[in-house]
C-alpha positions in Angstrom: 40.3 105.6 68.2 41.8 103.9 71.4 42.5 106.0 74.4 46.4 105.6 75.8 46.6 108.6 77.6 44.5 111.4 80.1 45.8 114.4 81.2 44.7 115.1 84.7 45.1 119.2 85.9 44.4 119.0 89.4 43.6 122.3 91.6 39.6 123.3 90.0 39.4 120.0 88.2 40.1 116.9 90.3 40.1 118.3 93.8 39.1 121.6 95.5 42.4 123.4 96.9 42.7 122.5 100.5 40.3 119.8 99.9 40.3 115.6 99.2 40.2 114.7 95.8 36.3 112.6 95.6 35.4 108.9 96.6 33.6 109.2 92.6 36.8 110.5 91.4 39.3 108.0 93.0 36.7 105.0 91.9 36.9 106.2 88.5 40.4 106.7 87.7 41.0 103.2 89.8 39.9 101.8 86.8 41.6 103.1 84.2 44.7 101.7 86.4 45.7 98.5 84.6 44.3 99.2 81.8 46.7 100.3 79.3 45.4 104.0 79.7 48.7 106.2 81.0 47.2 108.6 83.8 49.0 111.9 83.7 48.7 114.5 86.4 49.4 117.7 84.8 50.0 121.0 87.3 51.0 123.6 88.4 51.6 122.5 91.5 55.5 122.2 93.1 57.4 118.8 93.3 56.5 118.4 96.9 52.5 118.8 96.8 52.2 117.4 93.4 54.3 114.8 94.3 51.4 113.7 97.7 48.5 113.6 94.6 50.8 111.4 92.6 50.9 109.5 95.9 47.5 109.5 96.6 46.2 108.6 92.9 48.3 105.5 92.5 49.2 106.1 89.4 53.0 105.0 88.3 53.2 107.7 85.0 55.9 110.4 85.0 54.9 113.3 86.9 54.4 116.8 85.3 54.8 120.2 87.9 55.5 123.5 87.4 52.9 124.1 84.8 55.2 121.6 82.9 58.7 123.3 83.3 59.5 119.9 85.2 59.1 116.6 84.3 59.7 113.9 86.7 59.7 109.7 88.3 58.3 110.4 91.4 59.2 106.4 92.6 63.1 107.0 91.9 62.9 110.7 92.6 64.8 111.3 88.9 64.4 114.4 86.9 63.4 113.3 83.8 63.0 116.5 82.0 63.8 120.5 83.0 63.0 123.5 80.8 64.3 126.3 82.4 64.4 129.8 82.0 67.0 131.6 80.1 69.5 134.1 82.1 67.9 136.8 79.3 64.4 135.7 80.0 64.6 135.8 83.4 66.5 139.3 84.0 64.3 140.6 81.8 61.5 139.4 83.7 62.7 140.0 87.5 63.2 144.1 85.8 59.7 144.3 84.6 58.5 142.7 88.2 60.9 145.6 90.2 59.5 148.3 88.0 56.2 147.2 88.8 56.7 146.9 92.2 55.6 143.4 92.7 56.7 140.7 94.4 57.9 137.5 93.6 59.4 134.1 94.0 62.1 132.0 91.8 61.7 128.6 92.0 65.2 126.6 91.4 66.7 123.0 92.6 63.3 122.4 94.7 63.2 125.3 96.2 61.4 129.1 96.6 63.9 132.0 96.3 62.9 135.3 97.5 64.5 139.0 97.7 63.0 139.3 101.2 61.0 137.6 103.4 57.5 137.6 104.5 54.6 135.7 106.3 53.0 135.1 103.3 55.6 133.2 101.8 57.0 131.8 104.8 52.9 130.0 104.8 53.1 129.5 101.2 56.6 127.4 101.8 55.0 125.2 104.8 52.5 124.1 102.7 54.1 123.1 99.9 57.3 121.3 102.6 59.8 123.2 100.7 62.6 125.8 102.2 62.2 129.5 101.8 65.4 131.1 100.9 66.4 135.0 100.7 68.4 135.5 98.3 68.9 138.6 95.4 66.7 136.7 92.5 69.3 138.8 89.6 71.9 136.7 90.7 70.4 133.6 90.6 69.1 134.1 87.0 72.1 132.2 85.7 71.6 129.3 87.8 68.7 127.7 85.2 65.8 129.1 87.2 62.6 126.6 86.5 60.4 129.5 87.2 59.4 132.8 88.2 55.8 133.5 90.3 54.8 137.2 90.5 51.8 137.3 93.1 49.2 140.2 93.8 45.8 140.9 93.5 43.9 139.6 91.1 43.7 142.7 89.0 47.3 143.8 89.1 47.8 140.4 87.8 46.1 140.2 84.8 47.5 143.4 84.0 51.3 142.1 84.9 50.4 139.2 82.4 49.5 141.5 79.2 52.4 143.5 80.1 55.1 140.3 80.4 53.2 139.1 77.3 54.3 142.1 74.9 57.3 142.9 76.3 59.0 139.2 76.5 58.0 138.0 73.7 57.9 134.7 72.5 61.3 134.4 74.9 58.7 133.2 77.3 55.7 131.5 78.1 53.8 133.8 80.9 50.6 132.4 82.2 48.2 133.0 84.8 47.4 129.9 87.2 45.8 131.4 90.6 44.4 134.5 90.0 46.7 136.1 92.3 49.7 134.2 90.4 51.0 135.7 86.8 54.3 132.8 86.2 56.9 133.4 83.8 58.3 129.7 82.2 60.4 129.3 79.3 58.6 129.3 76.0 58.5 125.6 75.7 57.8 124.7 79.3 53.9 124.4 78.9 52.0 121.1 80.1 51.6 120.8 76.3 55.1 120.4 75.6 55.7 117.9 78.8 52.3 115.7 77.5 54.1 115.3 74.4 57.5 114.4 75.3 55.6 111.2 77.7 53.8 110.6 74.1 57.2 110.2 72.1 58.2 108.3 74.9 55.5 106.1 74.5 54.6 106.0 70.9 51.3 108.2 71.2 49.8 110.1 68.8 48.5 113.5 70.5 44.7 112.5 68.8 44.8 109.2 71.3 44.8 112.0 74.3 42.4 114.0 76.4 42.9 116.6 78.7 41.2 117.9 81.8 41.6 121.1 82.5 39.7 124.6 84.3 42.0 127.4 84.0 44.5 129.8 81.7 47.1 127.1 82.3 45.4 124.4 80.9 44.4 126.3 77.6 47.3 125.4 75.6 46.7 121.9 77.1 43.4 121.9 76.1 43.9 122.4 72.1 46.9 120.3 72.2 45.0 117.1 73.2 42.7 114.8 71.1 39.9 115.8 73.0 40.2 118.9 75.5 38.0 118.8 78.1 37.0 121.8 80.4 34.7 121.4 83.9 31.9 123.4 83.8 33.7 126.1 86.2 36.5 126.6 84.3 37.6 129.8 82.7 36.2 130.9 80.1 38.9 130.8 77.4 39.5 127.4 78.5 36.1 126.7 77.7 36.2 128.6 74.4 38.7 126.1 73.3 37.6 122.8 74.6 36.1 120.1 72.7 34.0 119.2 75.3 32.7 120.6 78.3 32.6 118.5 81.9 30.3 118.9 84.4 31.8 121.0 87.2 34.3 120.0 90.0 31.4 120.1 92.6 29.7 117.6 90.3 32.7 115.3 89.9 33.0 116.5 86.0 36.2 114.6 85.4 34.7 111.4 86.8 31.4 111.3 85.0 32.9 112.0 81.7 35.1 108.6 82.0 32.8 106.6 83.5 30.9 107.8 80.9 33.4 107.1 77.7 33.4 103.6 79.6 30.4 103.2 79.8 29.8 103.9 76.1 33.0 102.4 74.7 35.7 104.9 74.2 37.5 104.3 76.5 38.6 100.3 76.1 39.9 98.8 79.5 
Protein backbone atom coordinates (compact mmCIF):
# COMPACT_ATOMS: atom_id res chain seq x y z
CA UNK A 1 0.00 0.00 0.00
CA UNK A 2 1.03 3.67 -0.97
CA UNK A 3 2.44 5.87 1.74
CA UNK A 4 0.54 9.55 2.06
CA UNK A 5 1.47 10.35 5.27
CA UNK A 6 4.58 10.23 8.23
CA UNK A 7 4.24 11.25 11.51
CA UNK A 8 7.39 12.92 12.66
CA UNK A 9 7.71 13.22 16.97
CA UNK A 10 10.60 15.34 17.32
CA UNK A 11 12.49 15.71 20.82
CA UNK A 12 14.42 11.73 21.09
CA UNK A 13 13.44 11.03 17.46
CA UNK A 14 14.49 13.62 14.90
CA UNK A 15 16.70 15.87 16.92
CA UNK A 16 18.55 15.80 20.28
CA UNK A 17 16.90 18.63 22.73
CA UNK A 18 19.05 21.58 22.44
CA UNK A 19 20.53 20.15 19.42
CA UNK A 20 20.23 20.49 15.19
CA UNK A 21 18.13 18.16 13.70
CA UNK A 22 20.95 15.92 11.24
CA UNK A 23 22.44 16.76 7.61
CA UNK A 24 21.09 12.69 7.01
CA UNK A 25 17.84 13.56 8.45
CA UNK A 26 17.14 16.87 6.55
CA UNK A 27 18.46 15.05 3.17
CA UNK A 28 16.06 12.45 3.71
CA UNK A 29 12.85 13.98 4.53
CA UNK A 30 13.91 16.73 1.51
CA UNK A 31 12.81 14.12 -0.54
CA UNK A 32 9.70 13.04 0.46
CA UNK A 33 8.91 16.91 -0.12
CA UNK A 34 7.10 17.00 -3.45
CA UNK A 35 6.25 13.84 -3.39
CA UNK A 36 2.82 13.38 -2.53
CA UNK A 37 3.90 12.09 1.04
CA UNK A 38 2.24 14.66 3.77
CA UNK A 39 5.06 15.25 6.45
CA UNK A 40 3.56 15.72 9.85
CA UNK A 41 5.49 16.87 12.87
CA UNK A 42 3.78 15.55 15.73
CA UNK A 43 4.94 17.07 19.50
CA UNK A 44 4.79 18.01 22.36
CA UNK A 45 6.48 20.91 21.86
CA UNK A 46 4.66 24.63 22.30
CA UNK A 47 3.44 26.72 19.18
CA UNK A 48 6.51 28.85 19.32
CA UNK A 49 9.49 26.08 19.31
CA UNK A 50 7.44 23.66 17.27
CA UNK A 51 6.56 26.21 15.13
CA UNK A 52 11.05 27.04 14.31
CA UNK A 53 11.08 22.94 13.39
CA UNK A 54 8.20 23.42 11.17
CA UNK A 55 10.30 26.30 9.81
CA UNK A 56 13.30 24.57 9.62
CA UNK A 57 11.86 21.25 7.96
CA UNK A 58 10.16 22.97 5.03
CA UNK A 59 7.39 21.16 5.23
CA UNK A 60 3.89 23.06 4.40
CA UNK A 61 1.49 20.23 6.48
CA UNK A 62 -0.68 21.49 9.37
CA UNK A 63 1.27 21.53 12.47
CA UNK A 64 0.45 19.36 15.54
CA UNK A 65 1.78 20.82 19.40
CA UNK A 66 0.75 20.25 22.53
CA UNK A 67 1.01 16.50 22.39
CA UNK A 68 -1.90 17.11 19.93
CA UNK A 69 -4.30 19.36 22.00
CA UNK A 70 -3.51 21.97 19.16
CA UNK A 71 -3.78 21.75 15.68
CA UNK A 72 -2.48 24.43 13.53
CA UNK A 73 -1.26 26.48 9.75
CA UNK A 74 1.79 27.61 10.81
CA UNK A 75 2.05 29.97 7.19
CA UNK A 76 -1.37 31.87 8.11
CA UNK A 77 -0.83 31.50 11.85
CA UNK A 78 -4.78 29.96 11.98
CA UNK A 79 -5.85 27.55 14.62
CA UNK A 80 -7.13 24.94 12.83
CA UNK A 81 -8.17 22.67 15.62
CA UNK A 82 -8.18 23.10 19.78
CA UNK A 83 -9.20 20.40 22.26
CA UNK A 84 -9.21 21.77 25.45
CA UNK A 85 -9.65 20.84 28.78
CA UNK A 86 -12.93 20.82 30.48
CA UNK A 87 -13.52 23.34 33.59
CA UNK A 88 -14.28 19.77 35.57
CA UNK A 89 -11.19 18.14 34.24
CA UNK A 90 -9.03 20.75 34.93
CA UNK A 91 -10.25 21.69 38.71
CA UNK A 92 -10.07 18.35 39.27
CA UNK A 93 -6.68 18.19 38.10
CA UNK A 94 -5.00 21.63 39.53
CA UNK A 95 -6.68 19.83 43.34
CA UNK A 96 -4.92 16.67 42.93
CA UNK A 97 -1.51 18.84 41.82
CA UNK A 98 -2.11 21.27 45.29
CA UNK A 99 -2.63 18.19 47.37
CA UNK A 100 0.40 16.85 46.11
CA UNK A 101 2.36 19.71 46.42
CA UNK A 102 3.58 20.05 42.93
CA UNK A 103 3.98 22.60 40.80
CA UNK A 104 2.66 23.40 37.66
CA UNK A 105 1.96 25.43 34.51
CA UNK A 106 -1.47 26.00 32.40
CA UNK A 107 -0.95 26.57 29.08
CA UNK A 108 -3.90 28.80 27.36
CA UNK A 109 -4.16 31.47 24.26
CA UNK A 110 -0.17 30.85 23.65
CA UNK A 111 0.82 31.31 26.79
CA UNK A 112 2.32 29.66 30.35
CA UNK A 113 0.18 30.49 33.38
CA UNK A 114 1.52 30.00 36.76
CA UNK A 115 0.42 30.42 40.55
CA UNK A 116 3.82 31.99 41.31
CA UNK A 117 6.84 32.59 39.79
CA UNK A 118 10.16 31.13 39.63
CA UNK A 119 13.60 30.96 37.70
CA UNK A 120 12.78 27.76 36.40
CA UNK A 121 9.93 28.73 34.62
CA UNK A 122 10.94 32.14 33.88
CA UNK A 123 14.07 29.88 31.75
CA UNK A 124 11.55 27.45 30.58
CA UNK A 125 9.41 30.66 29.01
CA UNK A 126 12.65 32.24 27.28
CA UNK A 127 13.19 29.27 25.50
CA UNK A 128 10.16 28.47 24.25
CA UNK A 129 9.67 32.92 23.32
CA UNK A 130 6.42 32.73 25.09
CA UNK A 131 5.23 35.19 28.24
CA UNK A 132 5.09 33.87 31.71
CA UNK A 133 2.10 34.92 33.45
CA UNK A 134 1.08 34.63 37.43
CA UNK A 135 -2.04 34.13 37.72
CA UNK A 136 -4.41 31.66 40.25
CA UNK A 137 -4.62 28.59 37.65
CA UNK A 138 -8.56 27.74 39.46
CA UNK A 139 -9.73 30.63 37.95
CA UNK A 140 -8.55 30.17 34.71
CA UNK A 141 -9.97 26.69 34.41
CA UNK A 142 -13.01 28.06 32.69
CA UNK A 143 -11.16 29.81 30.11
CA UNK A 144 -10.62 26.43 27.80
CA UNK A 145 -7.23 25.64 29.15
CA UNK A 146 -5.19 23.62 26.27
CA UNK A 147 -3.22 22.07 28.96
CA UNK A 148 -1.94 21.46 32.20
CA UNK A 149 2.18 20.52 32.91
CA UNK A 150 2.90 19.17 36.44
CA UNK A 151 6.85 19.12 36.66
CA UNK A 152 9.24 17.32 39.33
CA UNK A 153 11.52 14.69 39.59
CA UNK A 154 11.41 11.99 37.68
CA UNK A 155 10.04 9.73 40.36
CA UNK A 156 7.37 11.93 41.80
CA UNK A 157 6.27 11.97 38.35
CA UNK A 158 5.58 8.75 37.43
CA UNK A 159 3.87 8.47 40.50
CA UNK A 160 1.62 11.87 39.81
CA UNK A 161 0.79 10.02 36.49
CA UNK A 162 -0.77 6.65 38.05
CA UNK A 163 -2.42 8.76 40.47
CA UNK A 164 -4.14 11.38 37.76
CA UNK A 165 -4.73 8.18 35.80
CA UNK A 166 -7.24 6.55 38.40
CA UNK A 167 -8.54 9.36 39.81
CA UNK A 168 -9.56 11.32 36.40
CA UNK A 169 -10.61 8.91 34.58
CA UNK A 170 -11.21 8.65 31.20
CA UNK A 171 -12.23 12.67 31.73
CA UNK A 172 -8.61 13.02 30.66
CA UNK A 173 -5.84 11.93 28.81
CA UNK A 174 -2.56 12.31 31.33
CA UNK A 175 0.72 11.35 29.80
CA UNK A 176 4.20 11.65 30.59
CA UNK A 177 6.48 13.50 27.88
CA UNK A 178 9.93 14.58 29.82
CA UNK A 179 10.44 12.56 32.53
CA UNK A 180 10.16 15.42 34.76
CA UNK A 181 6.80 16.39 32.93
CA UNK A 182 3.37 14.38 33.94
CA UNK A 183 0.59 16.63 31.31
CA UNK A 184 -2.95 16.49 31.75
CA UNK A 185 -4.91 17.04 28.03
CA UNK A 186 -8.38 16.38 27.36
CA UNK A 187 -9.31 12.76 26.56
CA UNK A 188 -9.28 13.19 22.93
CA UNK A 189 -6.36 15.63 22.55
CA UNK A 190 -3.66 12.84 21.83
CA UNK A 191 -1.39 13.12 18.59
CA UNK A 192 -3.58 10.12 17.58
CA UNK A 193 -6.60 12.05 17.41
CA UNK A 194 -4.86 15.31 15.63
CA UNK A 195 -3.13 12.50 12.80
CA UNK A 196 -6.53 11.55 12.11
CA UNK A 197 -8.41 14.68 11.76
CA UNK A 198 -5.29 15.79 8.82
CA UNK A 199 -6.30 12.13 7.47
CA UNK A 200 -10.14 12.93 7.04
CA UNK A 201 -8.97 16.06 5.79
CA UNK A 202 -7.18 14.49 3.27
CA UNK A 203 -8.94 11.24 2.41
CA UNK A 204 -6.25 8.87 4.26
CA UNK A 205 -6.86 5.78 5.53
CA UNK A 206 -4.89 5.43 9.00
CA UNK A 207 -3.12 1.92 7.32
CA UNK A 208 -1.39 4.43 4.55
CA UNK A 209 0.49 6.01 7.85
CA UNK A 210 3.65 5.60 9.82
CA UNK A 211 4.66 7.11 12.92
CA UNK A 212 8.00 7.94 14.49
CA UNK A 213 8.04 8.12 17.81
CA UNK A 214 10.47 7.42 21.35
CA UNK A 215 8.49 8.13 24.31
CA UNK A 216 5.07 7.58 26.47
CA UNK A 217 3.59 10.32 24.21
CA UNK A 218 4.03 8.70 21.13
CA UNK A 219 2.48 5.26 22.29
CA UNK A 220 -0.95 5.85 21.44
CA UNK A 221 0.58 7.34 18.17
CA UNK A 222 2.38 4.45 17.65
CA UNK A 223 -0.66 1.78 17.54
CA UNK A 224 -2.73 4.25 15.78
CA UNK A 225 -0.58 4.35 12.61
CA UNK A 226 -0.15 1.84 9.80
CA UNK A 227 3.19 1.11 10.74
CA UNK A 228 4.54 2.50 14.22
CA UNK A 229 7.86 2.94 14.39
CA UNK A 230 10.08 3.40 17.65
CA UNK A 231 14.09 4.47 17.58
CA UNK A 232 16.09 2.21 19.20
CA UNK A 233 16.23 4.59 22.44
CA UNK A 234 12.81 4.94 22.91
CA UNK A 235 10.89 3.83 25.92
CA UNK A 236 10.13 0.80 26.38
CA UNK A 237 6.29 0.61 26.11
CA UNK A 238 6.73 2.50 23.04
CA UNK A 239 8.81 -0.19 21.83
CA UNK A 240 6.47 -2.89 23.15
CA UNK A 241 3.94 -1.61 20.75
CA UNK A 242 5.67 -0.67 17.64
CA UNK A 243 5.66 -2.38 14.45
CA UNK A 244 9.01 -1.74 13.80
CA UNK A 245 11.85 -0.70 15.56
CA UNK A 246 14.45 2.25 14.17
CA UNK A 247 17.86 2.49 14.76
CA UNK A 248 18.47 5.08 17.41
CA UNK A 249 18.49 8.94 17.23
CA UNK A 250 22.35 8.99 17.48
CA UNK A 251 22.26 6.69 14.39
CA UNK A 252 19.78 8.84 12.40
CA UNK A 253 16.89 5.97 12.93
CA UNK A 254 14.24 7.96 11.34
CA UNK A 255 16.34 8.68 8.29
CA UNK A 256 17.63 5.23 7.54
CA UNK A 257 14.29 3.70 7.80
CA UNK A 258 12.91 6.03 4.73
CA UNK A 259 15.77 5.99 2.84
CA UNK A 260 15.39 2.62 3.26
CA UNK A 261 11.45 2.09 2.38
CA UNK A 262 12.79 4.19 -0.77
CA UNK A 263 15.24 2.49 -1.46
CA UNK A 264 13.14 -0.75 -1.46
CA UNK A 265 9.85 0.63 -2.84
CA UNK A 266 7.48 1.47 -0.14
CA UNK A 267 7.63 4.50 -0.15
CA UNK A 268 6.74 5.76 -3.98
CA UNK A 269 8.06 9.41 -4.68
Amino acid sequence: MKIKLIALDVDGTIRETGKPISNRTMKAISLLKGSGVIVAIATGRMAPSAINVWHELGIHSPLICHQGALILDPSTKKVLKHTPLSYESAIQALEILEDCEIDCMANYDGNVYVNKKSDWFESYCERNNVDLIESPLKLLAEKNLTRIVAISAEHKIKSLQKIMSKTLGATTYVTRSLPHFCEVLAPNAGKESALQWICDQNQINPNETIAFGNGYNDIKMLEWAGIGIAVGDAVVEALEVADRVAPSLEDDGVAQVIEDLMNSGQLEL
